[in-house]
MARDOVEX-984165 format. One record per atom (N, C-alpha, C): x, y, z. Coordinates in steps of 0.001 Angstrom, whole numbers, padded with zeros to 6 digits, always signed. Each point is the difference from the previous one (the first is absolute). Last residue first. Example, Ala and Ser with C-alpha at 12.3 -4.5 7.8 and 13.67 -1.06 7.14 Angstrom:
REM residues 2
+012850-002250+007080
+000820+001190+000060
-000770+001090+000730
+000290-005720-000070
-000890+001190+000000
+000900+001200+000000
This chain:
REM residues 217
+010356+085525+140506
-001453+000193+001237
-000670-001094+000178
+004962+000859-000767
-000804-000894-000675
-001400+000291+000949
+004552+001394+001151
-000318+000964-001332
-001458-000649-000797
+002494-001108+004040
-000079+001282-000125
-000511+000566-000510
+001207-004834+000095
-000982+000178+000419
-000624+001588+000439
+003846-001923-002546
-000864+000645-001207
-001580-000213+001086
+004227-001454+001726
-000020+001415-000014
-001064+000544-000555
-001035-004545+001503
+001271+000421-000306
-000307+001558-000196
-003364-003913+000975
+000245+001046-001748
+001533+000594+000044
-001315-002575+004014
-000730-000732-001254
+000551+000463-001092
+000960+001981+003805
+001016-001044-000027
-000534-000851-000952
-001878+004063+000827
+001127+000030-000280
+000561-000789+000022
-004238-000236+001551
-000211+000125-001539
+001509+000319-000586
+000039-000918+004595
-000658-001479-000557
-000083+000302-001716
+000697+004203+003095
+001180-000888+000280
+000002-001671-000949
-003767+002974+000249
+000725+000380-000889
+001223-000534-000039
-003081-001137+003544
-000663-000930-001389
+001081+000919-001453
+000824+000950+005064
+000735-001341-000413
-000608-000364-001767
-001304+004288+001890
+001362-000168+000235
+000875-001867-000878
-004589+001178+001470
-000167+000918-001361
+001838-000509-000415
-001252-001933+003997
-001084-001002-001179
+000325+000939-000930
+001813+001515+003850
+000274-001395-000188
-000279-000478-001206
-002267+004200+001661
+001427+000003-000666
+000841-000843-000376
-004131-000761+002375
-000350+000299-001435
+001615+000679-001053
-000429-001654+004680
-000241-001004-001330
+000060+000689-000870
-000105+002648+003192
+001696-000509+000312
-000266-001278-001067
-003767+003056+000606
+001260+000462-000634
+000925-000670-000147
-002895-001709+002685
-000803+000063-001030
+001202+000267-001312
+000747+000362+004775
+000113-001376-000763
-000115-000306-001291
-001768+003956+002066
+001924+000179-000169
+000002-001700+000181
-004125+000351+000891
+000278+001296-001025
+001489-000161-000474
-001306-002460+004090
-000589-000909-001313
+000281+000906-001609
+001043+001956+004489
+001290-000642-000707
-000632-000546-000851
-003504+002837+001683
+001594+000374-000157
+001053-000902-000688
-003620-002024+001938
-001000+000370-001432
+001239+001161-000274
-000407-001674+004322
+000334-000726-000912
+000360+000244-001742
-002386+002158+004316
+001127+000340-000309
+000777-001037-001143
-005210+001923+001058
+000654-001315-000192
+001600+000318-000418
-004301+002800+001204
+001223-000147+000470
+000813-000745-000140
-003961+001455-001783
-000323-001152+000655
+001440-000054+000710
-001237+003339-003039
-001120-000793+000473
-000277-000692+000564
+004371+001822-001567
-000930+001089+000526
-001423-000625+000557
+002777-002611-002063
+000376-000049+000931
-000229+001630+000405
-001758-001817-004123
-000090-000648+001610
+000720-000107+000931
+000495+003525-003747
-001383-000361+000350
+000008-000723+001574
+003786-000036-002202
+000165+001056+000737
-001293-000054+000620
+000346-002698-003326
+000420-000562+000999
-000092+000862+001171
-000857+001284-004387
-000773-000785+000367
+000247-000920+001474
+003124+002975-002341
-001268+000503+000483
-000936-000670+000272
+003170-002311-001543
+001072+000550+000950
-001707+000870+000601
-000043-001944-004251
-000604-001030+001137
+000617+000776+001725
+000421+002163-003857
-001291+000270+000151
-000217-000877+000958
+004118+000126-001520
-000011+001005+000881
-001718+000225+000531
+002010-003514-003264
+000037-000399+001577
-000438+001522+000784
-000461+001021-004401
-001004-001234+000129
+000529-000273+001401
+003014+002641-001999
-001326+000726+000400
-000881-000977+000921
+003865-001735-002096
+000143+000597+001149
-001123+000824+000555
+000037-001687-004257
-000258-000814+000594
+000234+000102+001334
+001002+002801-003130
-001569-000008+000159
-000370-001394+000855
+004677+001080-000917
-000342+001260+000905
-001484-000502+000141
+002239-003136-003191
+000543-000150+002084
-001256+001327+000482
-000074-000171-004759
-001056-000847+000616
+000664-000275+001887
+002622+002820-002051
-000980+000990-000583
-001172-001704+001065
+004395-000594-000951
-000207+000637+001267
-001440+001099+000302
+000969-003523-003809
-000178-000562+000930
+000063+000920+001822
+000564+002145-004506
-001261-000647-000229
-000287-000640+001709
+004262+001844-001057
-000746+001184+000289
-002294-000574-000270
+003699-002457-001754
+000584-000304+001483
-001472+001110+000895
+000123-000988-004594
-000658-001129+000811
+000250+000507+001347
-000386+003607-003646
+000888-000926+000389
-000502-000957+000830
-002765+002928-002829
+000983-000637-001002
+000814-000808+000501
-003780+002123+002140
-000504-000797-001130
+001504-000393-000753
+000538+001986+004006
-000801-000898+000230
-000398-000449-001458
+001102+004085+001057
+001117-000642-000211
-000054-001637+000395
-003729+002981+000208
+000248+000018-001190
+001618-000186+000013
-002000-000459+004089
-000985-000298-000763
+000524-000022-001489
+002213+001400+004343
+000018-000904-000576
-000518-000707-001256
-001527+003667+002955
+001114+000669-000760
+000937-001400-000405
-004268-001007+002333
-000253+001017-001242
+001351+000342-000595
+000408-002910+003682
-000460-000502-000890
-000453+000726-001393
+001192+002212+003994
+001504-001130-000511
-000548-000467-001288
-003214+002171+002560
+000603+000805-000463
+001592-000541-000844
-003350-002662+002481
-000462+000128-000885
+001294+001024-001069
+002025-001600+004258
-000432-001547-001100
-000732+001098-001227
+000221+002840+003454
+001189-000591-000221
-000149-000260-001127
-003610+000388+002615
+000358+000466-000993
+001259+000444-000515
-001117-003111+003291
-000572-000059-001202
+000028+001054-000572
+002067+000138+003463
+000774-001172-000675
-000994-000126-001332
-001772+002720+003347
+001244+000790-000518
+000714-000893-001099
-003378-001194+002626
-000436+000355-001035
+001020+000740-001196
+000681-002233+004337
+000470-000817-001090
-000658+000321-001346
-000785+002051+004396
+000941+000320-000485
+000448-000232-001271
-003165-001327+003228
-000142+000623-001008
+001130+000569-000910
-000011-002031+003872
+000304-001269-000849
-000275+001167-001303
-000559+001840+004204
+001210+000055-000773
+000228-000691-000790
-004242-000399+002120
+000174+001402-000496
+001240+000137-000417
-000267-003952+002635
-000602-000014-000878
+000035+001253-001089
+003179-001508+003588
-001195+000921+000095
+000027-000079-001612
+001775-004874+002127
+000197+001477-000825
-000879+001334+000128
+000237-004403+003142
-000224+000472-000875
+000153+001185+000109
+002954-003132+002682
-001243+000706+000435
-000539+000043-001731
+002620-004050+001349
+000237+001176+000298
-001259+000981-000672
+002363-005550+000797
-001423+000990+000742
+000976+001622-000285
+001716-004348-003030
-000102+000346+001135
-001409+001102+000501
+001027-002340-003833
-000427-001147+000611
+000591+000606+001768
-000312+002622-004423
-001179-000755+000425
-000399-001209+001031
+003849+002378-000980
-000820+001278+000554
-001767-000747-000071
+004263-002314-002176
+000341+000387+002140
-001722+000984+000396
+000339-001072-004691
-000603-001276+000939
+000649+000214+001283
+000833+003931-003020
-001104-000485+000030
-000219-001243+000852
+004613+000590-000790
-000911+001069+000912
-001432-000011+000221
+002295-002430-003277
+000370-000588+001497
-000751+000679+000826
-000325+001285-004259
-001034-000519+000131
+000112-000996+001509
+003204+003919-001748
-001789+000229+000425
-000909-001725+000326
+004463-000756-001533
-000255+000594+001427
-000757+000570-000277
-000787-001734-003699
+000605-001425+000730
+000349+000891+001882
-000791+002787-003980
-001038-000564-000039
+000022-000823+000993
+004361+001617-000941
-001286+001360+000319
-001117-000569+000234
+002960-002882-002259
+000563+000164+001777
-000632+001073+000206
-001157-000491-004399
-000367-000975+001012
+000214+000123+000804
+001621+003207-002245
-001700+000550+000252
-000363-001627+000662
+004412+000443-001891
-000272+001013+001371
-001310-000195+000678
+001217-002098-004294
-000023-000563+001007
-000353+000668+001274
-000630+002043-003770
-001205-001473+000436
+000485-000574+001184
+003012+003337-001833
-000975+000655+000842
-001335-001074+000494
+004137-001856-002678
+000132+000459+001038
-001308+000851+000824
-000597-000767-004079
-000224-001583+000457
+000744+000085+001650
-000019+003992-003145
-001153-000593+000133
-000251-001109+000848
+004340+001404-001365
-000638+001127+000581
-001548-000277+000368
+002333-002537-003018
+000656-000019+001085
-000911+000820+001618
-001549+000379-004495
+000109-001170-000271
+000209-000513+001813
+001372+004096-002381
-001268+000504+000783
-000300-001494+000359
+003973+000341-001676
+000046+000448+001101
-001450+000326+000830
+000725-002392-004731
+000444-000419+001286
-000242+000307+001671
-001517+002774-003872
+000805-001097-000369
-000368-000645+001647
-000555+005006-001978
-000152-000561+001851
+000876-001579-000091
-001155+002883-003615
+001540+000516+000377
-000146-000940+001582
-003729+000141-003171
+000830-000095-000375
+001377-000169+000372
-003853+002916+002607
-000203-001331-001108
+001231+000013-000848
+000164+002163+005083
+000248+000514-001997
-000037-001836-000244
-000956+001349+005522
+001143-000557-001331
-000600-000035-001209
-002821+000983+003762
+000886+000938-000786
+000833-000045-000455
-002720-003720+002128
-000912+001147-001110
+001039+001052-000368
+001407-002636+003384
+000117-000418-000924
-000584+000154-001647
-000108+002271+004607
+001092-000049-000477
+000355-000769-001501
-004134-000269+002721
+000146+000968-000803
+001071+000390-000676
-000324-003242+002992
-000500-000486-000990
-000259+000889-001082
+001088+001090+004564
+000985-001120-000718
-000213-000023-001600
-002653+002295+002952
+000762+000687-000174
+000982-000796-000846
-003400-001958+001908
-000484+000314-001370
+001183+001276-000839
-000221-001873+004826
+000654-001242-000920
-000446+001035-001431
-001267+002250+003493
+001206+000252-000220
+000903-001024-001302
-004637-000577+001685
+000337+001177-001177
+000984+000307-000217
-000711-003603+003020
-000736-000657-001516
+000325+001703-000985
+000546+000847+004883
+001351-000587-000750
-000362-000438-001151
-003449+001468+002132
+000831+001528-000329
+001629-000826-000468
-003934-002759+001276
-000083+000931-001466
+001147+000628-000016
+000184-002310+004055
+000278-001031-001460
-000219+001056-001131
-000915+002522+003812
+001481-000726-000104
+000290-000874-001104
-004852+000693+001376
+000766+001159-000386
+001879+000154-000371
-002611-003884+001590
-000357+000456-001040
+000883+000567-000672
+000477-000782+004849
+000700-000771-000997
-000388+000473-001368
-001324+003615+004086
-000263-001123-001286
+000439-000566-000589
-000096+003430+003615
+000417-001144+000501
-000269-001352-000860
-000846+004961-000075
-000853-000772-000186
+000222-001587+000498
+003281+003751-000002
-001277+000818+000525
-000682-000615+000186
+003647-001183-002835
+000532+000017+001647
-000912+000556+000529
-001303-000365-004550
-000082-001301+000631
+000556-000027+001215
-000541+003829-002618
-000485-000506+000265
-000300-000978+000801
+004054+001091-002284
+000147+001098+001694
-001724-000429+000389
+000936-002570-003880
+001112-000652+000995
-000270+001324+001547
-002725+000968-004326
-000746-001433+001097
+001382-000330+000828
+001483+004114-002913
-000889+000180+001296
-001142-001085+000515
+003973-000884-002463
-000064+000960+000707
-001165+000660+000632
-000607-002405-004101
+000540-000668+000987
+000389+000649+001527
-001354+002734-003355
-001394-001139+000522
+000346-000729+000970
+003244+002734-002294
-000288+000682+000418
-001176-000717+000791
+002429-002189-003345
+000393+000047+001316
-000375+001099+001036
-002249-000718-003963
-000139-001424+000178
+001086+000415+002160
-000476+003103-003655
-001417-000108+000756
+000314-001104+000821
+003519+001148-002640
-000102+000847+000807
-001110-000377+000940
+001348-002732-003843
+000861-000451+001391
-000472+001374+001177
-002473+000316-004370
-000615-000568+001052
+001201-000894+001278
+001459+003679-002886
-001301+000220+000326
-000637-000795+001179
+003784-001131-002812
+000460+000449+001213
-000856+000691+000644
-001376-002774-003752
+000355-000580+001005
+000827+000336+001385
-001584+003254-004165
-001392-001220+000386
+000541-000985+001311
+003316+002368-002312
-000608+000799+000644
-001307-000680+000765
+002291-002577-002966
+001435+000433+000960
-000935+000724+001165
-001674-001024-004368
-000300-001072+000830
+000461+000535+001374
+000667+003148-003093
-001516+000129+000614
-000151-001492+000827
+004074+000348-002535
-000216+000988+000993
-001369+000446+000392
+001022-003560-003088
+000591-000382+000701
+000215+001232+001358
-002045+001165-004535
-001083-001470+001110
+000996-000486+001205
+001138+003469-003600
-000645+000519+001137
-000268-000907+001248
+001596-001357-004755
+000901+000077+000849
-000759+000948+001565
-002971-001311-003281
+000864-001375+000625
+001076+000625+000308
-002796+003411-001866
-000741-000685+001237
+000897-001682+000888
+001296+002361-003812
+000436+000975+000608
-000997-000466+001120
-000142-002518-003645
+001364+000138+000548
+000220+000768+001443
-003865-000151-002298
-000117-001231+000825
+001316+000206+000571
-000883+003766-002672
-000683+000260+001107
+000215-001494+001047
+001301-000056-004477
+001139+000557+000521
-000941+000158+001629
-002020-001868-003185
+000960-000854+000449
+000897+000683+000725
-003791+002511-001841
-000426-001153+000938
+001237-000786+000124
-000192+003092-003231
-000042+000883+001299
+000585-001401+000883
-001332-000364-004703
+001392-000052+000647
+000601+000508+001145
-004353-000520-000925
+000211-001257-000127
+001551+000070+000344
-002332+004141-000469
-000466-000820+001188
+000397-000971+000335
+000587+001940-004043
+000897+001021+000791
-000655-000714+001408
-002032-001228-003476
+000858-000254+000197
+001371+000147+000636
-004700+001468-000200
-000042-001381+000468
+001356-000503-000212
-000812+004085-001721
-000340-000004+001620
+000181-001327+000581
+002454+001733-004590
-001369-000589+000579
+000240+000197+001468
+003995+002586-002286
-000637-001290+000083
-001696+000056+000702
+002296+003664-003305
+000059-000216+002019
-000505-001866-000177
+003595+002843-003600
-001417-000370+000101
-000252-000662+001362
């Protein structure tokens, strides 16, 4: 005798979650070698950008993306099985990303407190490239984002990288308008905190909460 419709649905449904939770660890996998692709392909071209434009900027982004290469690494260690090592693995790349933040940001105050020319403006454009980076990172993040923290916090990093990139266009503005060479390193200062401040405030939530700062949104 055939079973009900509704029940043949019900006993459908656990096996389909099964078969969707072991999938989940190879669509995360794909989703993050996706966006390590966009991400260093962007980078690469504001670093050959920036020898054209003569833009501290441009240089700080294209390394702030390379840093994201780091951090992605840590998105593809297997829930469960990471332990420790993702733990390890994490608090090492924070650190990287300070001494990353700390020389950009040396660099930045040599470049503001010496005389050098401004950036061609029209290449700052570039950093549109960086934004859509960040958005496209951020979409294929999105739904590995509602269950893991880690993939949460690189999800709010990327949209928050957008946001300096708008100030990055906005800058490009005045120094198309007014020539003001300054307004270059003030940009890549900008970056060189803001990696300081994202970098050090997870470094601060890991030494509060301990390992379970990975896993605790």
């Amino acid at each position: 005798m055939a079973l009900p419709r509704n029940v043949r649905f019900h006993e459908s449904t656990p096996r389909k979650e099964a078969a969707a939770e072991r999938l989940r660890p190879r669509v995360e996998a794909w989703r993050v070698l996706a966006a390590a692709g966009i991400t260093l392909l962007v980078a690469l071209i504001e670093l050959l950008g920036s020898r054209f434009a003569g833009s501290l900027f441009l240089v700080s982004d294209a390394i702030h993306l390379l840093a994201h290469l780091a951090i992605f690494t840590v998105l593809l260690i297997p829930r469960r099985r990471g332990g420790d090592r993702e733990d390890l693995l994490t608090c090492g790349i924070l650190v990287l990303i300070l001494f990353i933040g700390a020389a950009l940001g040396r660099e930045s105050m040599e470049g503001l407190l010496r005389a050098r020319p401004a950036p061609a403006p029209a290449l700052l454009l570039l950093s549109l490239a960086g934004l859509a980076a960040n958005l496209l990172t951020s979409f294929l993040f999105r739904d590995p984002a509602r269950v893991r923290w880690s993939f949460r916090a690189a999800l709010a990093h990327e949209l928050s990288d957008a946001a300096l990139t708008v100030i990055a266009l906005v800058g490009a503005g005045g120094i198309a308008l007014f020539h003001i060479s300054w307004i270059d390193p003030a940009l890549s200062l900008i970056v060189a905190i803001w990696l300081l401040a994202w970098a050090g405030r997870l470094l601060l939530r890991r030494a509060r909460l301990g390992a379970a700062a990975w896993e605790r949104g």
